[in-house]
VEXLO-771266 format. One record per residue: residue number from 1; x, y, z of N, C-alpha, C, O in turn; chain; residue in one letter. Coordinates in pm, whole numbers. Atoms other than C-alpha are relative to their C-alpha. Layout:
// VEXLO-771266
   pos     n.xx     n.yy     n.zz    ca.xx    ca.yy    ca.zz     c.xx     c.yy     c.zz     o.xx     o.yy     o.zz   unit   code
   NUM        X        Y        Z        X        Y        Z        X        Y        Z        X        Y        Z      A      A
...
END
This chain:
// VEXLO-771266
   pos     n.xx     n.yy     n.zz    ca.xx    ca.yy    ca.zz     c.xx     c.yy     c.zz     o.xx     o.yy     o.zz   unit   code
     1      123      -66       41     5751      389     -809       26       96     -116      -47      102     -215      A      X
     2      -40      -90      130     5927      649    -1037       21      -90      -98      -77      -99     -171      A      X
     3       32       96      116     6012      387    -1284      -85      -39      -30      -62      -57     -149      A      X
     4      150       75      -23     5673      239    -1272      -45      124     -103      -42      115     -225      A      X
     5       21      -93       94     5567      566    -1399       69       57     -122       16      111     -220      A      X
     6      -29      -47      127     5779      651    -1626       35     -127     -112       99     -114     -216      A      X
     7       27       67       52     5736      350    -1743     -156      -12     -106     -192      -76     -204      A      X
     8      186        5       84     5345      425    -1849       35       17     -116      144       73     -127      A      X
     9       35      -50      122     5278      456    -2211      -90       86        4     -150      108      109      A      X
    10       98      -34      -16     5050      669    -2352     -120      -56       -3     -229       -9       29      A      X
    11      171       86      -35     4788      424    -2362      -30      -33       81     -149      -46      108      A      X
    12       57       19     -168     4825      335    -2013      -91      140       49     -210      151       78      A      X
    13       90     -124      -11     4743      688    -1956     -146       50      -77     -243      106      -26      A      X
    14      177       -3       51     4436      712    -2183     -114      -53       40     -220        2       70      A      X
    15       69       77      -76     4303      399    -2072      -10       25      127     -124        3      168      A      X
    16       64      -17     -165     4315      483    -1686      -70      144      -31     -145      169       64      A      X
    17       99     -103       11     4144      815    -1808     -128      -20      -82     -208       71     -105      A      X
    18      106       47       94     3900      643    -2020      -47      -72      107     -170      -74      116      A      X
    19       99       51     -119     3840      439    -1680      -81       82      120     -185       57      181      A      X
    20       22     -131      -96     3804      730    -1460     -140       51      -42     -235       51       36      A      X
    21       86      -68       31     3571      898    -1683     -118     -103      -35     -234      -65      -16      A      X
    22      156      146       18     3318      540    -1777      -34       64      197     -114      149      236      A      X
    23       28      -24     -162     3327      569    -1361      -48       65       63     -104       15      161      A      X
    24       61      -96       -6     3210      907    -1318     -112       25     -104     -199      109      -83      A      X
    25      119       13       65     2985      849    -1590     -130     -117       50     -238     -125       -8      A      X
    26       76      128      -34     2807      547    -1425      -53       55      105     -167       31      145      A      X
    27       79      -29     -134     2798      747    -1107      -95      112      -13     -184      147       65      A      X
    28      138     -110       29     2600     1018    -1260     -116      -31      -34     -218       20       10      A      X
    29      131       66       59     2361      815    -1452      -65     -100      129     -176     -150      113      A      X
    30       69       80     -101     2303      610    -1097      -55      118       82     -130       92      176      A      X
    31        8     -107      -89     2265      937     -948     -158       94      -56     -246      131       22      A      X
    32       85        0       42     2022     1057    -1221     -167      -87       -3     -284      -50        3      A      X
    33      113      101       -6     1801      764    -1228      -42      -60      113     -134     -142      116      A      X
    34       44       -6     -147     1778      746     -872      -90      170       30     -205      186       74      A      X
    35      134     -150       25     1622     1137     -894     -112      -26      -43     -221       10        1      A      X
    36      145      -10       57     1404     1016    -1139     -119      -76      106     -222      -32      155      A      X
    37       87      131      -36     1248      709     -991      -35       51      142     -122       -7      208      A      X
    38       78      -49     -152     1219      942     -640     -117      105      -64     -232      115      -22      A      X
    39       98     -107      -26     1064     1231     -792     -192      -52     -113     -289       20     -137      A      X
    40      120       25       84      786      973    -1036      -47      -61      140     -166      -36      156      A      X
    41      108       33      -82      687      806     -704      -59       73       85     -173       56      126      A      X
    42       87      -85     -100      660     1096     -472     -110       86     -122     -182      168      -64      A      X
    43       95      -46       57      435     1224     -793     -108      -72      -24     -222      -31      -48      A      X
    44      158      132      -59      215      897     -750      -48       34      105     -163       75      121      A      X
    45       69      -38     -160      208      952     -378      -72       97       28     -148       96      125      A      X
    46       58     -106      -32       92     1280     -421     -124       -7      -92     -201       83      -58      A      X
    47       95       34       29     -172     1173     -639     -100     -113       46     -206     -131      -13      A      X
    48       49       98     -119     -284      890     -371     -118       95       84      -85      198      144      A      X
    49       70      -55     -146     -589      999     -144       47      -19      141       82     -124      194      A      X
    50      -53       48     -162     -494     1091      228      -68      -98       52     -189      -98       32      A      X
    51       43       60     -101     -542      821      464      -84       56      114      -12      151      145      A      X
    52       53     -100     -119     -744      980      748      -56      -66       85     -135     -141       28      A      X
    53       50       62      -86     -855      834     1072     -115       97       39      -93      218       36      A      X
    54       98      -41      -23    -1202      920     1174      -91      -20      111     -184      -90       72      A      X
    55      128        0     -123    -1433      934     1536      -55       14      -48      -63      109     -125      A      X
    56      163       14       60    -1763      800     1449      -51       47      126        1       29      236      A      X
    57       95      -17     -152    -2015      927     1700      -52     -143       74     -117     -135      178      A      X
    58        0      120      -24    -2037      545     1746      100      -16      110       91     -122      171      A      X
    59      -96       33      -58    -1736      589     1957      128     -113      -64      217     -166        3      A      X
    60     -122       84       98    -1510      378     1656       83       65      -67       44      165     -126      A      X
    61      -65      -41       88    -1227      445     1492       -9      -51     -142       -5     -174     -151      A      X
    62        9       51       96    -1257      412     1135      112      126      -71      135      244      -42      A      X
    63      -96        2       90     -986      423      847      -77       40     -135     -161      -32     -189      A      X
    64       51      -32       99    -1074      621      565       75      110     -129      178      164      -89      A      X
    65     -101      -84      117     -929      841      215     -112      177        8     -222      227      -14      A      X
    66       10     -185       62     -983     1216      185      -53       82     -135       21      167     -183      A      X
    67       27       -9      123    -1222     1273     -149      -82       89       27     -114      126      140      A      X
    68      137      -53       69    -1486     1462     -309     -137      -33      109     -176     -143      148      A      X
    69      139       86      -83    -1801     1437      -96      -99      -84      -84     -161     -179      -37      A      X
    70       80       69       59    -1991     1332     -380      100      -89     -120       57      -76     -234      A      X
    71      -60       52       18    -1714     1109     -505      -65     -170      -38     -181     -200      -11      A      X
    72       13      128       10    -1720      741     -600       31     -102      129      -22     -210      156      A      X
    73      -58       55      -87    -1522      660     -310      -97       27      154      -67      -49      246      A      X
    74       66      -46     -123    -1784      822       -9      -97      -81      -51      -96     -192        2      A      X
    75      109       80       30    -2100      681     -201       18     -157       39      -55     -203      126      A      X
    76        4      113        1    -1972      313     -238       75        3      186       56     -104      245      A      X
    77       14       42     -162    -1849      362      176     -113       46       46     -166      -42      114      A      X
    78      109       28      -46    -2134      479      262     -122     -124        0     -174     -170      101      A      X
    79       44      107       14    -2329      210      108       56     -167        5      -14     -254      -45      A      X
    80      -34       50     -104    -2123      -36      274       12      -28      151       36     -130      217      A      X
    81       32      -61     -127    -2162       89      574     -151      -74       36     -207     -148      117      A      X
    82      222        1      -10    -2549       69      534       22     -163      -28      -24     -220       71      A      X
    83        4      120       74    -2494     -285      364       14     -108      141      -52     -210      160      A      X
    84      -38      119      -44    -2317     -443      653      -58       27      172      -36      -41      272      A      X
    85       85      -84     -138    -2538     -209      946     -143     -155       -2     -190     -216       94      A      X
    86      132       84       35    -2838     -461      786       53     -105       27       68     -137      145      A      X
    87       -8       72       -7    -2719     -746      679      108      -73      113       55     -174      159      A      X
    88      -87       68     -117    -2424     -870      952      -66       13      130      -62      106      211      A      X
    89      103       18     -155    -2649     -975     1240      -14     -128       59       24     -222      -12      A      X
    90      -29      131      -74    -2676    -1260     1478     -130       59       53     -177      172       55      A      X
    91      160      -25      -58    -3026    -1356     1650        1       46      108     -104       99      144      A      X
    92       14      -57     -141    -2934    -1254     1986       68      142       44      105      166      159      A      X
    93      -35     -104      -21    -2818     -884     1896      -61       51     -125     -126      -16     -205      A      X
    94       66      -64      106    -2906     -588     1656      103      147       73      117      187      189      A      X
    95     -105     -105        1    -2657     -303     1631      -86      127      -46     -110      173     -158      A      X
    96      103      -96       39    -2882      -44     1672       85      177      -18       25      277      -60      A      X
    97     -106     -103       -2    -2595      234     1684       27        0     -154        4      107     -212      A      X
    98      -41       10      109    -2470       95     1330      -94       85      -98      -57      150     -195      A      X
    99       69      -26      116    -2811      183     1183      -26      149       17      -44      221      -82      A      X
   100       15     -141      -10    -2855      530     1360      109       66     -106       54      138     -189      A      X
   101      -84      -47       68    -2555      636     1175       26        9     -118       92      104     -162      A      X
   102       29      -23      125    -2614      554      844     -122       13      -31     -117       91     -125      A      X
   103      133      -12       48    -2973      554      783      -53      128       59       -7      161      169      A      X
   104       48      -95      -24    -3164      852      808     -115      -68       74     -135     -189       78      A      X
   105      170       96      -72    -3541      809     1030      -57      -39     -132       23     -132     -142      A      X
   106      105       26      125    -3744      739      708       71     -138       10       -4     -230       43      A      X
   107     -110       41       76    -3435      528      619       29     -108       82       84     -203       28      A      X
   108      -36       82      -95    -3404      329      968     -127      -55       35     -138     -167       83      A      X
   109      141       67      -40    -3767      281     1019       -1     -139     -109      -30     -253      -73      A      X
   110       54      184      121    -3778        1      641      151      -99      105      148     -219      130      A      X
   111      -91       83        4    -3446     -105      773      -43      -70      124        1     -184      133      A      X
   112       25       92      -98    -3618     -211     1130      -92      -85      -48     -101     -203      -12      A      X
   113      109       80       68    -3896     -318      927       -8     -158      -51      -88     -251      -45      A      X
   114      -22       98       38    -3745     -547      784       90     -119       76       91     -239       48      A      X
   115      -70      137     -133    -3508     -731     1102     -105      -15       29     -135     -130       -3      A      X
   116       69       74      -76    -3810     -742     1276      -75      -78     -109     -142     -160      -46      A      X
   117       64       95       29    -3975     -934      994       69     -175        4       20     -288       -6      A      X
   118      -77       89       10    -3711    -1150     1004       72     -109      133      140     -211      132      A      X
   119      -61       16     -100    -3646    -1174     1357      -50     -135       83       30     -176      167      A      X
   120       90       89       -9    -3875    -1449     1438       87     -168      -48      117     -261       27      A      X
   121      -87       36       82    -3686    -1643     1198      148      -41       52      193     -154       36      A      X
   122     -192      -29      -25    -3289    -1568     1327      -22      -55       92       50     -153      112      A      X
   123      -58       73     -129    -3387    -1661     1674      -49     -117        4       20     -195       69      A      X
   124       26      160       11    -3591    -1998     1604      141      -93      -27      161     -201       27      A      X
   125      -82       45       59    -3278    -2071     1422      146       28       38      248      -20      -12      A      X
   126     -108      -43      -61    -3034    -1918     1611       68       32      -90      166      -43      -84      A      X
   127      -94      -24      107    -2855    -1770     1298       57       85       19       10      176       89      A      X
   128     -117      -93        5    -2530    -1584     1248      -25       52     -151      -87      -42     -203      A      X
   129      -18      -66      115    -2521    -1368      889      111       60      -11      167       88       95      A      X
   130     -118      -60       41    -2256    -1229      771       32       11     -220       50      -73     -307      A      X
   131      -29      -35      151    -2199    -1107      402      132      -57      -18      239      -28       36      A      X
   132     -163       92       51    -1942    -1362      227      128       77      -98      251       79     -100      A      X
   133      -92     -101      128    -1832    -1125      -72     -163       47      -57     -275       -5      -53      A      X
   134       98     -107       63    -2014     -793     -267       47       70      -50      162      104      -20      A      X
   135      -60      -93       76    -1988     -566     -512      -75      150       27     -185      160       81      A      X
   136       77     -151      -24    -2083     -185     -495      -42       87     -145       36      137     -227      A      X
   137      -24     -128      170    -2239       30     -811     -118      130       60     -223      133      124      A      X
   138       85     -109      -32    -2383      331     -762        4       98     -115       95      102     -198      A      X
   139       76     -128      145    -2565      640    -1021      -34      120       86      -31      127      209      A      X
   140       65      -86      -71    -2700      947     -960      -35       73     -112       37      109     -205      A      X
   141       68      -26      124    -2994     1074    -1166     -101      103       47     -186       78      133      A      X
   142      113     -105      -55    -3194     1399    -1124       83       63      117       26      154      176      A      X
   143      -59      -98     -115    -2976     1540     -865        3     -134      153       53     -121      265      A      X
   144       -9       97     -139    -3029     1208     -624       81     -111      -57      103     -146     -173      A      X
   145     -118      111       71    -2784      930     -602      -79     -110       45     -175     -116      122      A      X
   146       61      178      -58    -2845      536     -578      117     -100       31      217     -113      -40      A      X
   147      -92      144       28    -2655      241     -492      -55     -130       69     -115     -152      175      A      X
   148       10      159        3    -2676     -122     -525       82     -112       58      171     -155      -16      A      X
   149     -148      134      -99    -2454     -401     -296      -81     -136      -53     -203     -136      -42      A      X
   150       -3      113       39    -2488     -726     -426      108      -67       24      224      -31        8      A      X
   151     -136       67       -6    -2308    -1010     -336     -122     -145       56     -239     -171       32      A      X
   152       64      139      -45    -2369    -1365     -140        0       39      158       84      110      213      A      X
   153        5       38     -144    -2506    -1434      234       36     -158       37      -16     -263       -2      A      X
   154       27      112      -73    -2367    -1675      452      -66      -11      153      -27       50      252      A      X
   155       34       28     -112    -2574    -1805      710       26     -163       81       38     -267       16      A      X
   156      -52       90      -85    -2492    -2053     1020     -150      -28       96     -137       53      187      A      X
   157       58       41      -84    -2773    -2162     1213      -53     -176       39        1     -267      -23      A      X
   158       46      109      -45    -2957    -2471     1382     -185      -17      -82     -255       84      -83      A      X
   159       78       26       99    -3259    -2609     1158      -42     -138       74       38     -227      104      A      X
   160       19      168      -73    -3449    -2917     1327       87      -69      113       68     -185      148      A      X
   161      -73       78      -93    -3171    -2967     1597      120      -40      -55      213      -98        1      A      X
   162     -121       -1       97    -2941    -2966     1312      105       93      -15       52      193      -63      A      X
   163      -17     -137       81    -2676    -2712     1234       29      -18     -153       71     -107     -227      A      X
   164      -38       17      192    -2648    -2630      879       59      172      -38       40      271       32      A      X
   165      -46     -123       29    -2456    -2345      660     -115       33     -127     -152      -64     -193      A      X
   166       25        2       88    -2659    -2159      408       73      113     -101       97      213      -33      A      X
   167      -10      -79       61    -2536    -1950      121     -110      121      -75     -128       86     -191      A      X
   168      117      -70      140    -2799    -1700      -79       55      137      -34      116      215       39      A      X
   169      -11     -106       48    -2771    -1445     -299      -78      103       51     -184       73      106      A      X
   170      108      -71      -24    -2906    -1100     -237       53      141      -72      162      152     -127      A      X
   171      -14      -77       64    -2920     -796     -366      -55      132      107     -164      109      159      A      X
   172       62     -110      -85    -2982     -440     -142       19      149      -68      122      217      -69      A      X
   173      -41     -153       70    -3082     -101     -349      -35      133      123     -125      145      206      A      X
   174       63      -92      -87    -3089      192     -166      -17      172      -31      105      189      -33      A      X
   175        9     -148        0    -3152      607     -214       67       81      135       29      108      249      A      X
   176      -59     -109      -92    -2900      819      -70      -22      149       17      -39      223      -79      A      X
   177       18     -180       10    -2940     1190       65      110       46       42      186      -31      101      A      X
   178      -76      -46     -100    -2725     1392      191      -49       98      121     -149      167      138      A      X
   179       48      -24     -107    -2675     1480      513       13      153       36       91      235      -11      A      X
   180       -2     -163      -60    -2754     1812      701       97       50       59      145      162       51      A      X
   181     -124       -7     -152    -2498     1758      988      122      -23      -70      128     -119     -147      A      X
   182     -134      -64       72    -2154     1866      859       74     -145       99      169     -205       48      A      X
   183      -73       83     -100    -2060     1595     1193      -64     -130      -21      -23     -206       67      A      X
   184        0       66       29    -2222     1328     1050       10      -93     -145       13      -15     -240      A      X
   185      -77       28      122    -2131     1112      752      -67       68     -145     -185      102     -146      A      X
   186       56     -125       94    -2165     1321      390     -159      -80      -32     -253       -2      -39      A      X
   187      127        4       61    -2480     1102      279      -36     -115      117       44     -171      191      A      X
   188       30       98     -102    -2718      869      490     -145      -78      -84     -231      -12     -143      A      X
   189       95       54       67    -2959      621      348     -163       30        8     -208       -6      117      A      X
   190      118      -57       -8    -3325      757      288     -103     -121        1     -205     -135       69      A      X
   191      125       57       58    -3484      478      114       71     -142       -1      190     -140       30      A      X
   192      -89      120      -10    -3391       76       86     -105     -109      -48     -217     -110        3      A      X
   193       57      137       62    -3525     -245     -101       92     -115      -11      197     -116      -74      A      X
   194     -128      112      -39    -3360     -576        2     -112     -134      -79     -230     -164      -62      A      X
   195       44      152       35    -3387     -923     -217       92      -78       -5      210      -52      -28      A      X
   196      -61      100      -34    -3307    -1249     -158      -10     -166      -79     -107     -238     -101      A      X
   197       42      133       83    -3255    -1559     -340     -128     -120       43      -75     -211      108      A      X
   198       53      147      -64    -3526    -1840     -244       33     -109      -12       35     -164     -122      A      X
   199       -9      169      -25    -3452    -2172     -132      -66     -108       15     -170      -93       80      A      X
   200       86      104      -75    -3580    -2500      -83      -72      -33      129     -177      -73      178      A      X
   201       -8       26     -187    -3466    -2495      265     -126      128       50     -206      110      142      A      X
   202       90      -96     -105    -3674    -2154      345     -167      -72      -38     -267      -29       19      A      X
END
């Protein structure tokens, strides 16, 4: 081993210190760029809305983000909410809990107004509804907000002894208020106008 060494040149010696130091240079820059890349995502994450689980007076748990009350993100759930309280219905039920909760009375009276015109209809036909896909836009002008759900209905029912699927477009505007009750959701639907594509078939 003593020969060995005193065998080194000095370039052996430079070079194993020229390796030493690349080595400790590689482990700093992995060490650096591992800092960075923690402290840019926990600065995303912290710009992420909380997750928050929520008791509806419905007795449901619902999954929801932590915003602005008068936000983009409460308006377009609320008017989802309302969207799928209406339209997702089957003829031999009516989720009358769904609509207490988003619709205000003014607001729940068009929305019965309008199952029961329809109701006649769902159970001749025994139909299932369900909203296929929709989009959400909502404004707010004068101090009151609005929003619009558009998208497609599919329906499943029996037609002549037949079953058949139908698709239609529709469109549901509605006038949001907000609400009084700090314990129920920030806005609840006041006002509501629902259209629907016509068909042959209807």
């Amino acid at each position: 081993m003593d020969n060995k060494k005193q065998n080194l040149t000095v370039y052996d010696l430079v070079n194993r210190e020229r390796n030493l130091i690349s080595l400790w240079l590689t482990y700093h820059l992995m060490v650096f760029i591992t800092i960075g890349m923690g402290t840019f995502f926990a600065y995303k994450y912290m710009l992420m809305p909380d997750r928050v689980l929520v008791l509806g007076r419905d007795r449901n748990i619902y999954i929801g983000n932590s915003a602005p009350v008068e936000s983009g993100l409460v308006l377009e759930d609320v008017a989802l909410r309302a969207a799928y309280a209406v339209l997702a219905r089957r003829y031999d039920d009516r989720n009358e809990r769904a609509l207490e909760m988003v619709f205000t009375k003014r607001g729940r009276g068009q929305a019965k107004s309008y199952l029961s015109s329809t109701h006649e209809m769902f159970k001749e036909r025994r139909l299932f509804q369900e909203i296929d896909s929709c989009e959400v836009q909502y404004s707010r002008k004068d101090g009151q907000y609005f929003a619009l759900v558009k998208g497609v209905l599919r329906r499943n029912g029996v037609y002549f002894g037949h079953p058949y699927t139908q698709m239609r477009d529709f469109a549901l505007m509605m006038r949001l208020e907000r609400s009084a009750n700090d314990n129920e959701l920030p806005f609840k639907v006041a006002g509501m106008r629902f259209y629907e594509e016509e068909t042959e078939n209807e």
